[in-house]
C-alpha positions as CSV (number, residue, x, y, z in Angstrom):
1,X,-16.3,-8.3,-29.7
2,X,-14.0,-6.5,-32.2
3,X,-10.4,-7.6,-32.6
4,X,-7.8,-5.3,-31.3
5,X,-5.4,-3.6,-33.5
6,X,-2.3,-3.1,-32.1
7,X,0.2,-0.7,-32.9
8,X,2.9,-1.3,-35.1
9,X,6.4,-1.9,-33.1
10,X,8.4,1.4,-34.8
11,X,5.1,3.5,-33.3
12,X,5.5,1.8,-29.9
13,X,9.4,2.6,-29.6
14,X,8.6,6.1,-30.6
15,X,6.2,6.9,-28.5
16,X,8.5,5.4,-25.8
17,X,11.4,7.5,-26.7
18,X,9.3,10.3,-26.7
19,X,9.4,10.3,-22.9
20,X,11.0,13.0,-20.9
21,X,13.5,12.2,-17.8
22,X,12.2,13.0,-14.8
23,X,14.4,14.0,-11.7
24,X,14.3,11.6,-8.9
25,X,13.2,14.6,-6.4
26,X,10.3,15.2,-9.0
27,X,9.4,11.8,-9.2
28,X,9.1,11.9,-5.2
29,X,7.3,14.4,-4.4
30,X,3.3,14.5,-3.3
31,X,1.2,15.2,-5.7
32,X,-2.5,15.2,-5.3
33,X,-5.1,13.6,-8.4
34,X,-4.0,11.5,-11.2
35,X,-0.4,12.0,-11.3
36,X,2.6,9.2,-11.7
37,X,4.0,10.6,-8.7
38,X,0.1,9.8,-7.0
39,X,1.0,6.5,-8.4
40,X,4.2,5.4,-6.8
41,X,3.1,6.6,-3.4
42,X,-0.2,4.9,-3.6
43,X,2.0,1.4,-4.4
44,X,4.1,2.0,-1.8
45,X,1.5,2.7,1.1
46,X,-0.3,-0.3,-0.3
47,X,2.6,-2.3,-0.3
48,X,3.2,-1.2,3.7
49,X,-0.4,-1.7,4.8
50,X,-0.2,-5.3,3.3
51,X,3.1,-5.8,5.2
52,X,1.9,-4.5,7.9
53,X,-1.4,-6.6,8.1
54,X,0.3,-10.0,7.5
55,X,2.8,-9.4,10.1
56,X,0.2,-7.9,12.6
57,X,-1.6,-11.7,11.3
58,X,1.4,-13.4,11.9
59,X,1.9,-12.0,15.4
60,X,-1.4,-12.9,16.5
61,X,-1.4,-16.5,15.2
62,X,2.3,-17.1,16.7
63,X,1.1,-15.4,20.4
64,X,-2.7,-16.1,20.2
65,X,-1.9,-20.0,19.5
C-alpha cells in the first residue's frame, strides 16, 4: 500500500476559507440525493430511531421484568 500524501496546512486552510455561508433556512430544508442538507436530516432521523429503539428496549425490560 502506497503512503498517503497529505496536503500541505496553507492548502487545507484555503480550501476551508473557500467555503460559502449558508443560511440556516437553506441548510434545513429537504433535499433529495447527495446533498449536505440530505446529510443532516439523515443524522438526525438516525439519531431519533436509535432513541427511540433504546427507550422502546428500556420500556420493555423495566415492564416485561
Amino acid at each position: 500500500m502506497a503512503p498517503a500524501n497529505p496536503l500541505p496546512l496553507e492548502q487545507v486552510e484555503s480550501s476551508l476559507s473557500d467555503a460559502e455561508p449558508v443560511s440556516q433556512q437553506e441548510l434545513n430544508a429537504w433535499r433529495r440525493g447527495f446533498t449536505p442538507q440530505a446529510e443532516i436530516w439523515n443524522g438526525r432521523l438516525a439519531m431519533l430511531g436509535l432513541s427511540v429503539g433504546l427507550g422502546v428496549l428500556l420500556l420493555v425490560r423495566l415492564v416485561g421484568g
